[in-house]
Backbone as CSV, one residue per row, in Angstrom:
resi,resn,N_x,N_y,N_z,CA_x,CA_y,CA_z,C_x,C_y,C_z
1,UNK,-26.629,-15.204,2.112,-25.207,-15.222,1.779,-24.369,-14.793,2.975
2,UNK,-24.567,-13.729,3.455,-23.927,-13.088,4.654,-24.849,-11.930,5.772
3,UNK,-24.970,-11.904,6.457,-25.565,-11.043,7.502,-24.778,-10.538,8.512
4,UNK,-25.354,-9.125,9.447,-24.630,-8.622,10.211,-23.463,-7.751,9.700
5,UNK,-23.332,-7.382,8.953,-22.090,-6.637,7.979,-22.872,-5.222,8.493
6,UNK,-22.188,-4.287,8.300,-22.380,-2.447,8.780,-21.859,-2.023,7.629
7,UNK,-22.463,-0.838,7.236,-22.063,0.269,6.126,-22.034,1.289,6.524
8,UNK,-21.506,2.525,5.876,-21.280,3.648,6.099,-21.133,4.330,5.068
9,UNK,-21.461,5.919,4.693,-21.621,6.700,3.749,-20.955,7.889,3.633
10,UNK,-19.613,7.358,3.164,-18.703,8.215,3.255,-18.516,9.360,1.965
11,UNK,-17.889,10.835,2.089,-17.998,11.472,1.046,-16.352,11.198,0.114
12,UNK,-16.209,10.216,-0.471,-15.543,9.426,-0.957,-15.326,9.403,-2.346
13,UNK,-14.406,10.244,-3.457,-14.752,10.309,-5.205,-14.087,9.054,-5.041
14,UNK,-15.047,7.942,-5.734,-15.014,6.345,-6.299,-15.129,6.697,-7.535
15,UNK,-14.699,6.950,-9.140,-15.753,7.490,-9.936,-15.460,6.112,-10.683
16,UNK,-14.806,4.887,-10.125,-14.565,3.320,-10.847,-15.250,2.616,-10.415
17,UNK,-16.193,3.136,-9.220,-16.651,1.658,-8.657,-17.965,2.692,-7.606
18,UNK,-19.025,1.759,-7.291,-19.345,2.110,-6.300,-19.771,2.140,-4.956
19,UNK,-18.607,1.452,-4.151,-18.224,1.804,-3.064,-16.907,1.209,-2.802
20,UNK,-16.761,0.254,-1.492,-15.429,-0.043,-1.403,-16.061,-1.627,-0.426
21,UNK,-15.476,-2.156,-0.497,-15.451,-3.893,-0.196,-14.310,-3.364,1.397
22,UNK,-14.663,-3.471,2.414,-13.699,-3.290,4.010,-13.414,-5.002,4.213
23,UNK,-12.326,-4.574,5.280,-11.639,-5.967,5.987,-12.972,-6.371,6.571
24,UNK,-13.711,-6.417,7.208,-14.709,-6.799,7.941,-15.663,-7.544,6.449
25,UNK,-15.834,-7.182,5.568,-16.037,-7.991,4.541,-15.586,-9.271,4.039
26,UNK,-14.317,-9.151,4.013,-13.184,-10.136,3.531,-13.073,-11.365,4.509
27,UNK,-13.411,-10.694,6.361,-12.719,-11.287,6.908,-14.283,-12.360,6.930
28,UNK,-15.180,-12.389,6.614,-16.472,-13.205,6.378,-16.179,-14.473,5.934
29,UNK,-14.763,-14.855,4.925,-14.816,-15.908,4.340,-13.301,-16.508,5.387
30,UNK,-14.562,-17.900,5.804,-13.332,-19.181,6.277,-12.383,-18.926,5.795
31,UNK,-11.950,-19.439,4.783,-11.251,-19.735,3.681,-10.498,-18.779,2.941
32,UNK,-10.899,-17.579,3.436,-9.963,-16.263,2.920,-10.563,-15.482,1.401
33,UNK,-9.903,-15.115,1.087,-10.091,-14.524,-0.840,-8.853,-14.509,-1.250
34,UNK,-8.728,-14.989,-2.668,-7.864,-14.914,-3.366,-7.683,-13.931,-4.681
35,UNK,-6.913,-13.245,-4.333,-7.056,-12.511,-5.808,-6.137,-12.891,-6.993
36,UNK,-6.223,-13.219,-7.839,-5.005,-13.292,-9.195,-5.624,-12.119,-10.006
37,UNK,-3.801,-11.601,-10.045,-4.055,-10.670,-10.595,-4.251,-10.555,-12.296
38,UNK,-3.367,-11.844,-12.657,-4.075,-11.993,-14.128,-2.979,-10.804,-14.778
39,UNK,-3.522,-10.802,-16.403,-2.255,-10.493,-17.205,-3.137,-9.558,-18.335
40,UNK,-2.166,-9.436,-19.579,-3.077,-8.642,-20.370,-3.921,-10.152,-21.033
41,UNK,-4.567,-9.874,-21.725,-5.535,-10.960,-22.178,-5.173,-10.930,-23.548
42,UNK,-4.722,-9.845,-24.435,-4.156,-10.008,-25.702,-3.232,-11.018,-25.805
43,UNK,-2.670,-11.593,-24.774,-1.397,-12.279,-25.393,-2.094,-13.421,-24.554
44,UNK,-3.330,-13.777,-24.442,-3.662,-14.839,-24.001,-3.747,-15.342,-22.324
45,UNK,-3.393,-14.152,-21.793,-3.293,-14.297,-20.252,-4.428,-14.752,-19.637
46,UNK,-4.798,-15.501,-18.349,-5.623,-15.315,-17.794,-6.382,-13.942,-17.124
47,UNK,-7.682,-13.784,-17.068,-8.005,-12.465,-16.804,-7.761,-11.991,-15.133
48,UNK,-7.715,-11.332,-14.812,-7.648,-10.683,-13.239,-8.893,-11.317,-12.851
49,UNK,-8.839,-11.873,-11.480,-10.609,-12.529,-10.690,-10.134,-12.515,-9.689
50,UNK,-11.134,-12.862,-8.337,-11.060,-12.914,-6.955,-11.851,-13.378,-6.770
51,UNK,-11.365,-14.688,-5.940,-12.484,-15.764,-5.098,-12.431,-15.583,-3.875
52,UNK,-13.586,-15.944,-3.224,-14.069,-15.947,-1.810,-14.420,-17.542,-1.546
53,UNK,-13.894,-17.787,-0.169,-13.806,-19.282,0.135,-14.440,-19.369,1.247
54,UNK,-15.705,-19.975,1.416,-16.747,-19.809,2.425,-16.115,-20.580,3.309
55,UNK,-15.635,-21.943,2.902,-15.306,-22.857,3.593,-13.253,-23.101,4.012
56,UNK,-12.424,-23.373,4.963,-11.446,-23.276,4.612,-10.850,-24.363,4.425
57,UNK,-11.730,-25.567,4.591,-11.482,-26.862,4.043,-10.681,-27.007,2.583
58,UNK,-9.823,-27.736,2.407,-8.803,-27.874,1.694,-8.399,-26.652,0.353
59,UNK,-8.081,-25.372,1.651,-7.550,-24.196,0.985,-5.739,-24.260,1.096
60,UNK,-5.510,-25.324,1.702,-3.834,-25.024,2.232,-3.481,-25.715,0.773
61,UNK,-4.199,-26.906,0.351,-3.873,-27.168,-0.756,-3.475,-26.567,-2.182
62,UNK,-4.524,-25.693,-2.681,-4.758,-24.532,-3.300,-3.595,-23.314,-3.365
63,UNK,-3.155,-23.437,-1.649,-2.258,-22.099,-1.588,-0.929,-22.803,-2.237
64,UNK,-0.560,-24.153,-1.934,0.392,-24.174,-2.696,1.718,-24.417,-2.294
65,UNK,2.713,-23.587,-2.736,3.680,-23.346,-2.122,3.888,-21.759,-2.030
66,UNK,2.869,-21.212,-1.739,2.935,-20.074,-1.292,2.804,-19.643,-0.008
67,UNK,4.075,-18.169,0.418,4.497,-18.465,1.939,3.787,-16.986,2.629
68,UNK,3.085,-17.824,3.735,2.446,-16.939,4.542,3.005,-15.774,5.154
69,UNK,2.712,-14.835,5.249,2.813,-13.919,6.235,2.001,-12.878,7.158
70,UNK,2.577,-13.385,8.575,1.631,-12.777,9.387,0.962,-11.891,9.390
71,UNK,-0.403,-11.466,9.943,-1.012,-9.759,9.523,-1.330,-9.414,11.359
72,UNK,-1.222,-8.728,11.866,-1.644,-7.771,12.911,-2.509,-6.582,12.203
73,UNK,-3.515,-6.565,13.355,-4.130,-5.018,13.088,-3.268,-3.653,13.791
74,UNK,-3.540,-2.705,12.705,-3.334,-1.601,13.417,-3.953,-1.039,14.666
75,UNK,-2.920,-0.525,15.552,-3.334,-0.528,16.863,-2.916,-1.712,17.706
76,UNK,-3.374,-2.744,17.507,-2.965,-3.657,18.220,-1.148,-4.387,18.324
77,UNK,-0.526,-3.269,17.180,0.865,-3.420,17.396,1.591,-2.621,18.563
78,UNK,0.989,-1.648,19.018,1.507,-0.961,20.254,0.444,-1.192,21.327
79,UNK,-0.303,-2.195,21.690,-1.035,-2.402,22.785,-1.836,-1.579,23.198
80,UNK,-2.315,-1.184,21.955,-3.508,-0.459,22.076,-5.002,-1.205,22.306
81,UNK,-5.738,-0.703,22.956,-7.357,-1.322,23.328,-8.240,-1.177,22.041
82,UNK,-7.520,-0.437,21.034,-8.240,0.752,19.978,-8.362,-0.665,18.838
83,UNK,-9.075,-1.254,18.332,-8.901,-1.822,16.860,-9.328,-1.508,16.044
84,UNK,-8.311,-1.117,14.960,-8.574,-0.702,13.477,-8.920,-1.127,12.201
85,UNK,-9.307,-2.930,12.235,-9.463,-3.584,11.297,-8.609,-3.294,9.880
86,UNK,-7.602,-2.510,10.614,-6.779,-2.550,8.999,-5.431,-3.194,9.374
87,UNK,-5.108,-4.036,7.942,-4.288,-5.213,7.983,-2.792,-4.609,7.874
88,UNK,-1.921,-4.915,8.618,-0.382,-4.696,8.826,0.105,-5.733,8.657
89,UNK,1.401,-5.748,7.764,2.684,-6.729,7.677,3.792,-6.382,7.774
90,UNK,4.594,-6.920,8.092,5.932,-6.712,7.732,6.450,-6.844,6.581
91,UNK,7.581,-5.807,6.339,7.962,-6.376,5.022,9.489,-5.414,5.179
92,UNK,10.735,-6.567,3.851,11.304,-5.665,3.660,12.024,-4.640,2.775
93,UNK,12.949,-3.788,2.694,12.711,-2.618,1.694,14.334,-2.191,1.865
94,UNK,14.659,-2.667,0.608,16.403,-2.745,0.368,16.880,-3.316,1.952
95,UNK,16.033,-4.339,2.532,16.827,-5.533,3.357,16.127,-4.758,4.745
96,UNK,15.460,-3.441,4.636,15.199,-3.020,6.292,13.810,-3.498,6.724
97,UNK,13.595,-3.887,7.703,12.809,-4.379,8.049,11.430,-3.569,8.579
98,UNK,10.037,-3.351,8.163,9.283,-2.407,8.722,7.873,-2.515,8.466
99,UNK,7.015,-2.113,8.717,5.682,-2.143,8.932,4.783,-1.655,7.929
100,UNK,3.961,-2.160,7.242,3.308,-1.386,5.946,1.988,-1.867,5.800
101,UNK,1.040,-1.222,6.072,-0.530,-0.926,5.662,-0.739,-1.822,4.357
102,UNK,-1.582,-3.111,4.482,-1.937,-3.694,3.336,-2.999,-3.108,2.443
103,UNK,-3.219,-2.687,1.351,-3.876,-1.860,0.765,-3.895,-2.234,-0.941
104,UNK,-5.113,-3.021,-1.065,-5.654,-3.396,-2.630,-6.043,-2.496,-3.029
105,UNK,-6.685,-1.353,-2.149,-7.374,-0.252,-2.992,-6.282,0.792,-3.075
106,UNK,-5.276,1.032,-2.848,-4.073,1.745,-3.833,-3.083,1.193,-4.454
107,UNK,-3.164,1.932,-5.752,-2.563,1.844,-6.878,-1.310,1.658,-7.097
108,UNK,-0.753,2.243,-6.044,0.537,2.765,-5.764,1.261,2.527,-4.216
109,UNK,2.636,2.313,-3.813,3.290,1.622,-2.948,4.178,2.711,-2.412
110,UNK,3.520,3.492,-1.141,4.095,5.031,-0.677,4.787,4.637,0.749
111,UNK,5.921,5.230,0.423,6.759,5.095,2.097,6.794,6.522,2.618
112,UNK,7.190,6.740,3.519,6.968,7.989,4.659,8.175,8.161,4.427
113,UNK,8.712,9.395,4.856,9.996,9.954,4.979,10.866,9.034,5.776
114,UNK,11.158,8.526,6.949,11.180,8.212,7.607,11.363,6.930,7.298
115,UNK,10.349,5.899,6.790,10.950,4.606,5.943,11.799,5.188,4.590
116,UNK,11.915,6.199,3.728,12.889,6.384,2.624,14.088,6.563,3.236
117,UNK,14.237,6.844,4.377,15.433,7.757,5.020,16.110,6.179,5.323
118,UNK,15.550,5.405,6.201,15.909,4.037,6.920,16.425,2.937,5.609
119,UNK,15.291,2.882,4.560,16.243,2.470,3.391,16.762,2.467,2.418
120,UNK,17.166,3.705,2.873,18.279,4.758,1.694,17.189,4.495,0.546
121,UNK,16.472,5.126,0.048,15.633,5.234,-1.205,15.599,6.621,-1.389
122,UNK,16.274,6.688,-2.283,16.854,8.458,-2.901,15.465,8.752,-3.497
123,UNK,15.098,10.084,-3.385,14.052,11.019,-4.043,14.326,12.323,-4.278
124,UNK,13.695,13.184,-4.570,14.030,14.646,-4.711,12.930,15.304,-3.536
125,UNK,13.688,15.314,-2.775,12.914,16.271,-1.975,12.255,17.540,-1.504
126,UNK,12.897,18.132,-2.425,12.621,19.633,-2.607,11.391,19.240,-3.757
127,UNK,10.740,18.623,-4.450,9.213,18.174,-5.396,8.553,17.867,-4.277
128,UNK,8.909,17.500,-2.915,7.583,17.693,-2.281,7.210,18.835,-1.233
129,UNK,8.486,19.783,-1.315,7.968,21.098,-0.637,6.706,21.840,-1.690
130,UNK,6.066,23.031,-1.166,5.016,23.560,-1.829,5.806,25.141,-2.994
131,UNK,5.608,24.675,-4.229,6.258,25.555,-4.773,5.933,26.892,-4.629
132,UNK,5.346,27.156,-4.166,4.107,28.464,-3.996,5.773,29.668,-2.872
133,UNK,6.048,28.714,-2.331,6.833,29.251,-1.131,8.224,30.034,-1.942
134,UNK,8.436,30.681,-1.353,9.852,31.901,-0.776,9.675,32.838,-2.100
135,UNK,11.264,33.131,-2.727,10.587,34.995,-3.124,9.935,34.509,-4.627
136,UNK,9.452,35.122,-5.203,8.905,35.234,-6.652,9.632,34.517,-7.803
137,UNK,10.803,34.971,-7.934,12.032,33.918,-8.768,12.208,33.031,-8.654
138,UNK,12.453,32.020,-7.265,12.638,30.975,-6.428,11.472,30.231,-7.106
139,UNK,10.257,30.776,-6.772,8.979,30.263,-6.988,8.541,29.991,-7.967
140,UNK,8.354,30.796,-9.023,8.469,30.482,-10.138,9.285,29.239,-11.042
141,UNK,10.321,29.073,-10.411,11.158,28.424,-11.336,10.830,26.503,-10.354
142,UNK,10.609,26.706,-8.846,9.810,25.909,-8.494,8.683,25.299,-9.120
143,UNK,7.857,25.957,-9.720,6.446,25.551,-10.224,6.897,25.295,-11.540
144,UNK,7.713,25.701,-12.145,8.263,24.840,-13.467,8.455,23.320,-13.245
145,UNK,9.889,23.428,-12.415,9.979,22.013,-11.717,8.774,21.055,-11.625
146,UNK,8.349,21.663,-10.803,7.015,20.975,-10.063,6.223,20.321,-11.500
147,UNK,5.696,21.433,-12.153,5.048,20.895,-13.391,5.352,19.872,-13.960
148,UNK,6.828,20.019,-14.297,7.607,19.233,-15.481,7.621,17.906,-14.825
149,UNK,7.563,17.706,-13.204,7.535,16.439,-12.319,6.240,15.770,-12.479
150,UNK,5.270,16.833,-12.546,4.002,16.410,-12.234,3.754,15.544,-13.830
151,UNK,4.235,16.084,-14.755,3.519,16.158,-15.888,4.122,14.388,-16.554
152,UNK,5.716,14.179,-15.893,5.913,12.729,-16.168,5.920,11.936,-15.129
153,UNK,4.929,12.048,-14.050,4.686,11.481,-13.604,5.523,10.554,-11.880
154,UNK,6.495,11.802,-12.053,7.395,11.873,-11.077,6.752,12.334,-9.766
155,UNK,5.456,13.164,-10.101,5.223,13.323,-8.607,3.683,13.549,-9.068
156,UNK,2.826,12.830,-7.608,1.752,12.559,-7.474,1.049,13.747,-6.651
157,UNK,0.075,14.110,-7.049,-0.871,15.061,-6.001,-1.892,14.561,-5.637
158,UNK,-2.106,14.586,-4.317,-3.611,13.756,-3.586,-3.971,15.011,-2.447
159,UNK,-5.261,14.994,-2.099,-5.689,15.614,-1.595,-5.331,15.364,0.014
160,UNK,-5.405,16.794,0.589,-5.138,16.483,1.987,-6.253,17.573,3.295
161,UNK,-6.152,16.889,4.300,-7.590,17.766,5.071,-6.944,19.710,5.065
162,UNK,-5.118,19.719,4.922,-4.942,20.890,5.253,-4.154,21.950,3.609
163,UNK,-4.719,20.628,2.902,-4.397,21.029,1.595,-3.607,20.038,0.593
164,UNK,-2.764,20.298,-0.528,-2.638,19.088,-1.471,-1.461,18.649,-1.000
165,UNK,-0.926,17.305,-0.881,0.319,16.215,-0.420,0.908,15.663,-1.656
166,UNK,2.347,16.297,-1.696,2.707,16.055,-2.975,3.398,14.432,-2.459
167,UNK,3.234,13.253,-3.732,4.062,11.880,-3.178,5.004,12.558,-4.101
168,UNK,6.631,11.886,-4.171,7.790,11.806,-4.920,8.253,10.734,-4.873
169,UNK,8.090,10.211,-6.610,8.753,8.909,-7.082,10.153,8.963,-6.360
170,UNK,10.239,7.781,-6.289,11.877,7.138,-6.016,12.989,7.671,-7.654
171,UNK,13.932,8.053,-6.679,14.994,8.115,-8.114,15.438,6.677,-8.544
172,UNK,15.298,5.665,-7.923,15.707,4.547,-8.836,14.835,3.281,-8.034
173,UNK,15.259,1.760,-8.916,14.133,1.166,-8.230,14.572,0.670,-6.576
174,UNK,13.819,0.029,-6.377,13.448,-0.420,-5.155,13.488,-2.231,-4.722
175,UNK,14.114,-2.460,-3.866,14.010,-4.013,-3.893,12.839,-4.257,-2.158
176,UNK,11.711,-4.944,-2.476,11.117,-5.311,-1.857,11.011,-6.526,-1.653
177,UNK,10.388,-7.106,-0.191,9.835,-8.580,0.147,9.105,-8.249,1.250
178,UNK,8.258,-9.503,1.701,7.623,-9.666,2.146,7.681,-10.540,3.393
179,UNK,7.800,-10.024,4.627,8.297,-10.680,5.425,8.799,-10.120,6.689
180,UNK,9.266,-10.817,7.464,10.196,-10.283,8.638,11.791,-10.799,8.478
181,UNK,11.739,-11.704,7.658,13.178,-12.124,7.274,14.140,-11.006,6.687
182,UNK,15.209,-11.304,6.624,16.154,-10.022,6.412,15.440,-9.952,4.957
183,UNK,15.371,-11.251,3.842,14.689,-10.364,2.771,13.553,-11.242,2.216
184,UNK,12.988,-12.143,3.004,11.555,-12.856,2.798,11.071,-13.089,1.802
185,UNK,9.890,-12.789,1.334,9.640,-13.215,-0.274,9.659,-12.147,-1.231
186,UNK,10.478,-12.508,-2.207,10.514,-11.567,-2.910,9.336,-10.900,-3.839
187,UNK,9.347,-9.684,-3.848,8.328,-9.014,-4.912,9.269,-8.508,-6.520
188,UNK,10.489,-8.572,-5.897,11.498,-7.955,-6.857,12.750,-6.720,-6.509
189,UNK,13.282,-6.744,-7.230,14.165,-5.666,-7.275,14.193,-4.324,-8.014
190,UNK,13.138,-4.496,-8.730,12.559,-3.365,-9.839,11.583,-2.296,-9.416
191,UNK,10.942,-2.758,-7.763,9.686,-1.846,-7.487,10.119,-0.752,-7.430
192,UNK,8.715,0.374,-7.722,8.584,1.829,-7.826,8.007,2.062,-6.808
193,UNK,8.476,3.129,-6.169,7.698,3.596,-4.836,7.549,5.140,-5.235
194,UNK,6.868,5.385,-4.058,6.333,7.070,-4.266,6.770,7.555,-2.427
195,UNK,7.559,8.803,-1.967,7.902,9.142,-0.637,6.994,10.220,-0.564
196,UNK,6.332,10.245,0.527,5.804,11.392,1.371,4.525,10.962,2.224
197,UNK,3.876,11.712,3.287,3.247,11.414,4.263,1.773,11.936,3.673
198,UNK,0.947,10.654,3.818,-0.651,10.375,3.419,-1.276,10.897,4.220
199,UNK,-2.029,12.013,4.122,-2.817,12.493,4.678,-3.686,11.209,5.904
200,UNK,-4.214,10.196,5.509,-4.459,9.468,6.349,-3.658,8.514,7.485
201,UNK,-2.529,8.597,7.045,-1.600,7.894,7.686,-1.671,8.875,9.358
202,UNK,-1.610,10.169,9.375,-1.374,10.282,10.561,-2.462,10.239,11.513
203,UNK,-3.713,9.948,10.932,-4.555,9.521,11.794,-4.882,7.819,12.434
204,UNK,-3.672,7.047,11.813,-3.885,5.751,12.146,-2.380,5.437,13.139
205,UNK,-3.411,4.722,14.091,-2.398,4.691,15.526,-1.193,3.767,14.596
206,UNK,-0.027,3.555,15.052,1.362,3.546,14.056,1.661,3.603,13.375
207,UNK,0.876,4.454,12.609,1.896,4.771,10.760,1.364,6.191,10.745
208,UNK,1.439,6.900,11.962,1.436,8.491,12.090,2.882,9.061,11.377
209,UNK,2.928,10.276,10.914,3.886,10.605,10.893,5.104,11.032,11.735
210,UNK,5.107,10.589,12.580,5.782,10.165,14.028,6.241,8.973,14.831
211,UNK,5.901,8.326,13.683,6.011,6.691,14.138,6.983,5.848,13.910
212,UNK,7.532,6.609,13.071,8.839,6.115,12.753,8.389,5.491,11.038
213,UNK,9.261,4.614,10.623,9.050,3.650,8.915,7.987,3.709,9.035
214,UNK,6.919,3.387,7.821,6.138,3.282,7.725,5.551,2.897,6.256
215,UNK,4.835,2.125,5.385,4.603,1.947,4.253,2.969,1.915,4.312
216,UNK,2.723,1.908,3.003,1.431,1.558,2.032,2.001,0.578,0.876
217,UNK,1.569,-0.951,1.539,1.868,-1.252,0.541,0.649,-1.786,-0.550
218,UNK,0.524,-1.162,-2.375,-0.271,-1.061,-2.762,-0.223,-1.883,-3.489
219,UNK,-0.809,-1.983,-5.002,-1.425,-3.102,-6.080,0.010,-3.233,-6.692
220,UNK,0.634,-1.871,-6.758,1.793,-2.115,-8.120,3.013,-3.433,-7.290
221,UNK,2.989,-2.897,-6.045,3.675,-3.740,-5.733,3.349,-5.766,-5.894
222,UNK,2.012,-5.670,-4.923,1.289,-6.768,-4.645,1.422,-7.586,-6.051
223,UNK,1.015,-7.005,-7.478,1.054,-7.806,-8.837,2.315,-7.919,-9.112
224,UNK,3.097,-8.144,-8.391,4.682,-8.578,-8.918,5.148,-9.997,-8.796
225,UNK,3.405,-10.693,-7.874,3.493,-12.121,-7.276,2.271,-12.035,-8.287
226,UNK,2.297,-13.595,-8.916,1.200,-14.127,-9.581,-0.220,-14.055,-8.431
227,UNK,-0.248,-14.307,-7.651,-1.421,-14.528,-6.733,-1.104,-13.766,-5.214
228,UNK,-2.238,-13.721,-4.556,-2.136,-13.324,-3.164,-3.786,-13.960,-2.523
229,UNK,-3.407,-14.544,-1.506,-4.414,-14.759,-0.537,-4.551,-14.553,0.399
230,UNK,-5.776,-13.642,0.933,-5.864,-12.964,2.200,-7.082,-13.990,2.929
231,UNK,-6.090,-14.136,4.426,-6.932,-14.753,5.671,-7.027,-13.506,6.802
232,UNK,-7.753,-13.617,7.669,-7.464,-12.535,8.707,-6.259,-12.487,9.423
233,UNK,-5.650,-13.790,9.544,-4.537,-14.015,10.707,-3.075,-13.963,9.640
234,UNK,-3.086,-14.158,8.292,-2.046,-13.943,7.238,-2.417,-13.939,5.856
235,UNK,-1.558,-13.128,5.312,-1.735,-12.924,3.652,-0.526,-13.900,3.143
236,UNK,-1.009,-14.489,2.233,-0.218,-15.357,1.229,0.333,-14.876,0.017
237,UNK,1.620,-14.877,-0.454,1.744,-14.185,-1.336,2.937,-15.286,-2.427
């Protein structure tokens, strides 16, 4: 089927799956993979699937009228020697134009301070300081907050190498596309985003926390298009 592929054994909680499918996987098929994301099935939807296209012989057909957009690797956007096999696009976010980490394996569609700031995407920012901090009263009434955020879902906790990274939902929605065009293809005007800096982000050469905008863009977003097809050189959406 395929040969020459590398693995690695990372200490990784998967507790849905077990392991993870990399770009160097994907990028195996001519022809790309397609994922549809599919619907609920109670009301008769088609189910969620993903094909792999060995061959790329009459895949342009297939795609449709669906409009490409370019992918660069990370690293190789600042002329770096370094390649990261992870897929970058452009895209844009209430009309600004900026750079965002393609990412099936999150759930969720996180901008950096720094991209919330660039397109005005209001949050509460004080839910992602650490409530633990200043005098006892302060604090306290912090960790209420915090709770009452955490508990509807207003703010996300993920683990981080120097401790926990709180994300903070957007106060309202979000208009995304896909693209370098002022507003390219649309995903909608309804998306939910989450603001704050991913522990992994600052280890990847341009979407450090220093890098200026920066996104993850994840599944919630991506299923707002009936389909998406990934090639190495562009994703279709």
């Amino acid at each position: 089927f395929m040969s020459g592929l590398t693995a690695a054994a990372l200490p990784v909680a998967s507790p849905a799956a077990a392991g993870l499918l990399g770009v160097p996987f994907l990028n195996s098929f001519a022809g790309g993979v397609e994922f549809a994301w599919g619907g609920d099935e109670a009301t008769g939807a088609e189910p969620p699937s993903i094909t792999f296209y060995g061959d790329a012989a009459g895949t342009d057909a297939l795609r449709g009228e669906m409009c490409a957009v370019p992918i660069t690797q990370l690293g190789a956007v600042e002329g770096s020697e370094a390649r990261s096999n992870l897929p970058c696009v452009r895209i844009n976010v209430n009309g600004v134009s900026m750079r965002a980490l393609l990412d099936t394996g999150s759930p969720i569609t996180v901008l950096n301070a720094a991209a919330a700031k660039a397109a005005g995407v209001a949050y509460d920012a004080s839910l992602a300081a650490d409530p633990a901090a200043g005098n006892p009263f302060e604090s306290f009434k912090a960790r209420m907050k915090a709770g009452n955020a955490a508990a509807n879902g207003e703010v996300l906790i993920v683990g981080g190498a120097d401790g926990p990274v709180r994300l903070v939902k957007s106060a309202g929605d979000v208009t995304i596309c896909a693209g370098a065009e002022e507003w390219g293809v649309p995903f909608g005007d309804d998306c939910k985003v989450y603001v704050g800096e991913l522990p992994g982000l600052a280890a990847l050469a341009g979407l450090g926390a220093e890098a200026g905008p920066a996104v993850v863009l994840g599944t919630d977003t991506l299923r707002k298009r009936e389909r998406m097809w990934y090639t190495p050189d562009a994703v279709y959406v």
